[in-house]
FIFI-554703 format. One record per residue (C-alpha): x, y, z. Coordinates in steps of 0.5 Angstrom, whole numbers, plus 500, padded with zeros to 3 digits. Example, Ala and Ser with C-alpha at 12.3 -4.5 7.8 and 13.67 -1.06 7.14 Angstrom:
REM FIFI-554703
+-----+-----+-----+
|   x |   y |   z |
+-----+-----+-----+
| 525 | 491 | 516 |
| 527 | 498 | 514 |
+-----+-----+-----+
END
This chain:
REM FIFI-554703
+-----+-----+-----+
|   x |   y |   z |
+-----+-----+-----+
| 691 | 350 | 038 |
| 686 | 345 | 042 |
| 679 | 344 | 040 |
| 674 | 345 | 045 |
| 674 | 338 | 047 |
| 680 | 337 | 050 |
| 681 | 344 | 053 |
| 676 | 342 | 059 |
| 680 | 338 | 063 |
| 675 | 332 | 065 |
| 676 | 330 | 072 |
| 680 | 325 | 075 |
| 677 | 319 | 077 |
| 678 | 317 | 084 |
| 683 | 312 | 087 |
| 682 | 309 | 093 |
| 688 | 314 | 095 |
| 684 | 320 | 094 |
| 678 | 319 | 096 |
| 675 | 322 | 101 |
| 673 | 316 | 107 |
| 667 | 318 | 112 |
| 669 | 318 | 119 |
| 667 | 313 | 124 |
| 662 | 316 | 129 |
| 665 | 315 | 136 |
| 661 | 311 | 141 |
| 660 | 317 | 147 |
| 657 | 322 | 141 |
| 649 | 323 | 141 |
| 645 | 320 | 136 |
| 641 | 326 | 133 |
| 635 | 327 | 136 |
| 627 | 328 | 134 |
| 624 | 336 | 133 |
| 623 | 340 | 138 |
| 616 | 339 | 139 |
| 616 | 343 | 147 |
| 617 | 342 | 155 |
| 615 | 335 | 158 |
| 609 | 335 | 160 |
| 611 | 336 | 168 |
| 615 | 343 | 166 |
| 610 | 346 | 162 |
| 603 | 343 | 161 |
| 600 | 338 | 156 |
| 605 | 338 | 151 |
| 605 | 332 | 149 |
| 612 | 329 | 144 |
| 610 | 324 | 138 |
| 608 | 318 | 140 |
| 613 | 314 | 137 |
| 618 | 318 | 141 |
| 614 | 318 | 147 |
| 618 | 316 | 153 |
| 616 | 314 | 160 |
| 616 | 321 | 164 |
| 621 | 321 | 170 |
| 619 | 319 | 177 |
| 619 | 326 | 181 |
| 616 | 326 | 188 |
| 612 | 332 | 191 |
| 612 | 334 | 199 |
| 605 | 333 | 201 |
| 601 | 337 | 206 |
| 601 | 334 | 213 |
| 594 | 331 | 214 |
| 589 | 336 | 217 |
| 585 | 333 | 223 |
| 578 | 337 | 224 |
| 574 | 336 | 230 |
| 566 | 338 | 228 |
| 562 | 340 | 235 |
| 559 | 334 | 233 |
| 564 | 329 | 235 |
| 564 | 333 | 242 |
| 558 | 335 | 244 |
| 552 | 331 | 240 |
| 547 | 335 | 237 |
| 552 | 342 | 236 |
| 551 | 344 | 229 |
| 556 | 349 | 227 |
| 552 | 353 | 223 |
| 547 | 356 | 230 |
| 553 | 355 | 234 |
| 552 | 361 | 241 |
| 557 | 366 | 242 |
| 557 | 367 | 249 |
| 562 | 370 | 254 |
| 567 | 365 | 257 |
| 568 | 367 | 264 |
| 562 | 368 | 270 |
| 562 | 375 | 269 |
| 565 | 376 | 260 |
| 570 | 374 | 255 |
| 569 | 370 | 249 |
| 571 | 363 | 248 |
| 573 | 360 | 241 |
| 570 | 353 | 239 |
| 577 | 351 | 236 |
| 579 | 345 | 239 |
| 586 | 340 | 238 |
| 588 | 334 | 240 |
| 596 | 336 | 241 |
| 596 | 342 | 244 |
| 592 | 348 | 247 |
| 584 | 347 | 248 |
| 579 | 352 | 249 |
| 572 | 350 | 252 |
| 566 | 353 | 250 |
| 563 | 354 | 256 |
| 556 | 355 | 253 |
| 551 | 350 | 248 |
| 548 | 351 | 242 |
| 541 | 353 | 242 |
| 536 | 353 | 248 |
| 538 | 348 | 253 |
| 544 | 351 | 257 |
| 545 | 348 | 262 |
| 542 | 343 | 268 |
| 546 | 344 | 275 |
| 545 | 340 | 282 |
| 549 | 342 | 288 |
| 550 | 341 | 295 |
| 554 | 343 | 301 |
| 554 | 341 | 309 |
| 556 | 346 | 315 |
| 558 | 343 | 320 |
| 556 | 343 | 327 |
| 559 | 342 | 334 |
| 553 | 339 | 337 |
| 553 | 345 | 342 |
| 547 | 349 | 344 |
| 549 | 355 | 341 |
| 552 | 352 | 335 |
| 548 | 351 | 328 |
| 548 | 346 | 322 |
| 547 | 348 | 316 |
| 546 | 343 | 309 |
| 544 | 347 | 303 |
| 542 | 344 | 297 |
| 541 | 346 | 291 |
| 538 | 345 | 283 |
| 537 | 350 | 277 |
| 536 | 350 | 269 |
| 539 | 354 | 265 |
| 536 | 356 | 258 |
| 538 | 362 | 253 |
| 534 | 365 | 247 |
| 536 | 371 | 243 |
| 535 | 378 | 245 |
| 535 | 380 | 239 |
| 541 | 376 | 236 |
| 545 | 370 | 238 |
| 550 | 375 | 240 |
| 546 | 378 | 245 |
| 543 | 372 | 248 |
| 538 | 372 | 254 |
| 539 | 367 | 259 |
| 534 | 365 | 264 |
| 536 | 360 | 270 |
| 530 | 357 | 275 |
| 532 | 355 | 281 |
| 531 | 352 | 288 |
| 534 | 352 | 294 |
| 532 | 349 | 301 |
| 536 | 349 | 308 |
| 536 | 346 | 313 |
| 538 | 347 | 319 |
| 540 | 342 | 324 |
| 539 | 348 | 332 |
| 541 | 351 | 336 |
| 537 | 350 | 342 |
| 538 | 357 | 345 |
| 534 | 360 | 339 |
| 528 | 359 | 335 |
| 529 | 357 | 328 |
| 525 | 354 | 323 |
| 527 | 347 | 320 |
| 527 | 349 | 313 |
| 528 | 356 | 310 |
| 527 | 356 | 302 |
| 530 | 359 | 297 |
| 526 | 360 | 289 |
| 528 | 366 | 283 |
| 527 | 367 | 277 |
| 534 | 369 | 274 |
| 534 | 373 | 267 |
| 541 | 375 | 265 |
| 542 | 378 | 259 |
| 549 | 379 | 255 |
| 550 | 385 | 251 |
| 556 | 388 | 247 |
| 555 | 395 | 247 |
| 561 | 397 | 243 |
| 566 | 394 | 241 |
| 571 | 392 | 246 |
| 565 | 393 | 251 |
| 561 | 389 | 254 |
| 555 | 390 | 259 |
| 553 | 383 | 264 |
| 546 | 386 | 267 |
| 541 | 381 | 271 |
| 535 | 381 | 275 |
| 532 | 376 | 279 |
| 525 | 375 | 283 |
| 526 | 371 | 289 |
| 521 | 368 | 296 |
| 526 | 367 | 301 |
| 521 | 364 | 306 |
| 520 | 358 | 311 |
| 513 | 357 | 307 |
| 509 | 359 | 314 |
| 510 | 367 | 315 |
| 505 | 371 | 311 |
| 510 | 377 | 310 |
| 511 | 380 | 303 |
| 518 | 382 | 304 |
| 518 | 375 | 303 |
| 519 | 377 | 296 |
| 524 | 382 | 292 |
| 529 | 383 | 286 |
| 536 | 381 | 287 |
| 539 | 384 | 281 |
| 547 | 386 | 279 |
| 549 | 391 | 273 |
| 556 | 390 | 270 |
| 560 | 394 | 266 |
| 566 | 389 | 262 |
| 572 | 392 | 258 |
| 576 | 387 | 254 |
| 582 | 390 | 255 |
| 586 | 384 | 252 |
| 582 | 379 | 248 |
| 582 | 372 | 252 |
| 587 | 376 | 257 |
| 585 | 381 | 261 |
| 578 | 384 | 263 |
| 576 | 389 | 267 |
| 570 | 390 | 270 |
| 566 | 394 | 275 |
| 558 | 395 | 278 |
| 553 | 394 | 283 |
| 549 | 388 | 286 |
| 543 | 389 | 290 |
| 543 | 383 | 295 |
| 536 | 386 | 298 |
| 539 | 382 | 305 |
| 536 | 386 | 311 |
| 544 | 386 | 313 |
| 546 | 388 | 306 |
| 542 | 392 | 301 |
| 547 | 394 | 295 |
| 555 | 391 | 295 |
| 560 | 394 | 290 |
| 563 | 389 | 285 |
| 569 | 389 | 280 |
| 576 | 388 | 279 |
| 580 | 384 | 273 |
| 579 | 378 | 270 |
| 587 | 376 | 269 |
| 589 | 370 | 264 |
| 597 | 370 | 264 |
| 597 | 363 | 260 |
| 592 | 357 | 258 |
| 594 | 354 | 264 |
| 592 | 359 | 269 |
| 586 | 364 | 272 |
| 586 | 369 | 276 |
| 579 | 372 | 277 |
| 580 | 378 | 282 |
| 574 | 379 | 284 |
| 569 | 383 | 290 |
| 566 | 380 | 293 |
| 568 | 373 | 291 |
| 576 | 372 | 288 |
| 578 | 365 | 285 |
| 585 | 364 | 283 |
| 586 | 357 | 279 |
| 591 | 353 | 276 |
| 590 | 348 | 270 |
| 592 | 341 | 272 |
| 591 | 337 | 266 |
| 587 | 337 | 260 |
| 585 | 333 | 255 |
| 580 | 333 | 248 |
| 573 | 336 | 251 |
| 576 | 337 | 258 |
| 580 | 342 | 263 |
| 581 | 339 | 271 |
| 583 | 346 | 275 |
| 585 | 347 | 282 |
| 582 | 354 | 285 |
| 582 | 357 | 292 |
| 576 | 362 | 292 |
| 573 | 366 | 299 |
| 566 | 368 | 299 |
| 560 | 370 | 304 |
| 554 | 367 | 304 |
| 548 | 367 | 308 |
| 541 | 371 | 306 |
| 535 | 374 | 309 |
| 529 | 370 | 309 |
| 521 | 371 | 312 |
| 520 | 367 | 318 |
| 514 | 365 | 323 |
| 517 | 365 | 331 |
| 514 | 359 | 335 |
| 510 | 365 | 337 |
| 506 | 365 | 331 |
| 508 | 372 | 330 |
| 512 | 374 | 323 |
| 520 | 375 | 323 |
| 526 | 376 | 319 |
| 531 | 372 | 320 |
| 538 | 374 | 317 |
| 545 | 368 | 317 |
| 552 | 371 | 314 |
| 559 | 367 | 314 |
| 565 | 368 | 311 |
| 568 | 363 | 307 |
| 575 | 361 | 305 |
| 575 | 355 | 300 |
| 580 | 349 | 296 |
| 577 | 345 | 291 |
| 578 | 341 | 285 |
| 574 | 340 | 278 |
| 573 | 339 | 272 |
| 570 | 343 | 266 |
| 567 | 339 | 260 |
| 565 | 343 | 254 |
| 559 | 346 | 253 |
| 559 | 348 | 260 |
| 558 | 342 | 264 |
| 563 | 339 | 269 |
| 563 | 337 | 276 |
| 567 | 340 | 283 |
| 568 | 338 | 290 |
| 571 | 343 | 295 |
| 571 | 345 | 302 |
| 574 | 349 | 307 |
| 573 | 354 | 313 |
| 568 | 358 | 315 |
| 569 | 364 | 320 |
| 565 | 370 | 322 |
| 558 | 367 | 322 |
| 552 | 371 | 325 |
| 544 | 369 | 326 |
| 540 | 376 | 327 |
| 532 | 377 | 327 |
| 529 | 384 | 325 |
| 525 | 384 | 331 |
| 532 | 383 | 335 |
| 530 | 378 | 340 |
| 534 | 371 | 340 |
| 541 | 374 | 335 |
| 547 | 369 | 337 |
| 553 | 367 | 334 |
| 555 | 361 | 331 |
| 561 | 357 | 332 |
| 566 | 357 | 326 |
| 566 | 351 | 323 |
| 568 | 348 | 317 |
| 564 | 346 | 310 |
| 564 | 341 | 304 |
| 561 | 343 | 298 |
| 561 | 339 | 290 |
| 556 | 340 | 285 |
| 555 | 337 | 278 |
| 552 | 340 | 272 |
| 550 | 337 | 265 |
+-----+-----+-----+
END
């Protein structure tokens, strides 16, 4: 029996047959990598590896946003600040303008200055003259101021425009007319929004329209007009509607109204009474419009006069006028403009009667500057 000894076998001793070689590692199999220690910084935030296997992050490139381009009211009128800025309405008679401006694309103008001073204005227009006996000549000029305050906000500014105007007359011999018949108001206009989409547009002016030497006190009246504006699409289409109280010996009270249509940024059309005006924009450019209109109207007025006779009268002109012109609007309100056209339909009539006659029609030209 064998001993204990030899009956545990002692393992074989290992030749080179039987021993096991390590495999070589092929060249394409991945080198074992460190401990996971999180994303990379640009995935998952600042999850930074050791240092010793810190590797240099990959070039990744980002889409930046195009580059903004602001244009501050200072840079378009000097001395606008954005922060009292004065909403008024853009149009004659209403509508709300925004003060956005761009370089490539739609502008829109504001109309309006910020803060009191408004508006400096200066006009003059000549009526021509045959040079025939019963033919008259007028030039007309024209200057006035315009300021703003807030009544009681800026949202419902008051706007008060003093103004001067003379005209001379160049005959006629048939008749007798003074030289020089002046025109001087105070115009206070006053622009509320009553109620959402409504707006009221109301105005009063204390006016002499005299020659200086008649001491008549219907040398003195109020002009007015009362106007009702519904916005029935925003920076489209207004509706409007009211009286004007001329005070004019040949017409007292005149109804106003109509729509304000704007089909695109280049277009226009104020289909007004009594004085419609359609414009088409020519070309535009940073802080200004140039625009082609046609508009008609009637002008004259009633005036207090003395006759050679040294006696006191009245003397009424009214004309009709169809009108082609061209201007060019600036932000802020200023611009200039130059016109002209035709004038028909035209009358000189006294109060007392003695002397009315009718002139000749004729054509006029007329240009204004504003600042």
């Amino acid at each position: 029996m064998p001993s204990p000894e030899e009956s545990v076998e002692a393992p074989p001793t290992p030749s080179a047959e039987t021993t096991p070689q390590p495999k070589a590692t092929p060249a394409s199999q991945p080198r074992p990598s460190a401990p996971y220690s999180g994303p990379p910084t640009i995935v998952d935030g600042p999850h930074s590896p050791p240092v010793e296997l810190q590797r240099s992050p990959p070039t990744s490139f980002q889409r930046l946003p195009p580059p903004q381009i602001e244009i501050t009211p200072e840079e378009v009128a000097p001395g606008i600040g954005p922060e009292d800025m004065l909403p008024l309405p853009g149009s004659p008679l209403g509508g709300e303008f925004a003060e956005e401006m761009y370089l490539d694309g739609p502008q829109k103008l504001n109309p309006y200055k910020d803060g009191f001073f408004q508006k400096l204005g200066l006009s003059a227009a000549w009526i021509g003259n045959s040079n025939s006996p019963d033919d008259l000549g007028v030039t007309e000029i024209e200057t006035y101021l315009t300021v703003a305050l807030p009544a009681p906000i800026k949202e419902w500014p008051l706007l008060i425009t003093p103004g001067y105007n003379m005209i001379f007359l160049d005959g006629p011999s048939v008749t007798d007319l003074p030289p020089r018949l002046n025109t001087a108001y105070v115009d206070f206009m006053w622009l509320p929004n009553v109620y959402g989409r409504w707006k009221l547009f109301l105005s009063a002016a204390p006016s002499v329209y005299t020659d200086f030497q008649a001491h008549d006190p219907d040398m003195f009246r109020v002009t007015g007009r009362g106007l009702v504006i519904y916005d029935w699409t925003p920076d489209r289409l207004q509706i409007i509607g009211g009286l004007l109280y001329l005070g004019r010996d040949d017409v007292m009270i005149l109804p106003a109204g109509g729509v304000i249509w704007k089909p695109a940024d280049w277009t226009n059309f104020e289909l007004l009474f009594p004085k419609p005006k359609l414009s088409v924009r020519l070309n535009c450019g940073l802080g200004y419009e140039d625009w082609l209109y046609t508009t008609a109207e009637f002008g004259g007025n009633t005036w207090s006069i003395e006759r050679i006779s040294g006696l006191d009268d009245k003397v009424t002109y009214l004309d009709y006028r169809a009108l082609l012109g061209i201007e060019r609007k600036l932000n802020g309100g200023a611009g200039y403009r130059l016109e002209g056209g035709y004038v028909f339909g035209r009358e000189i009539t006294f109060a007392s009667g003695i002397g009315d006659f009718n002139p000749k029609d004729t054509f006029i030209l007329r240009g204004g500057i504003s600042y």
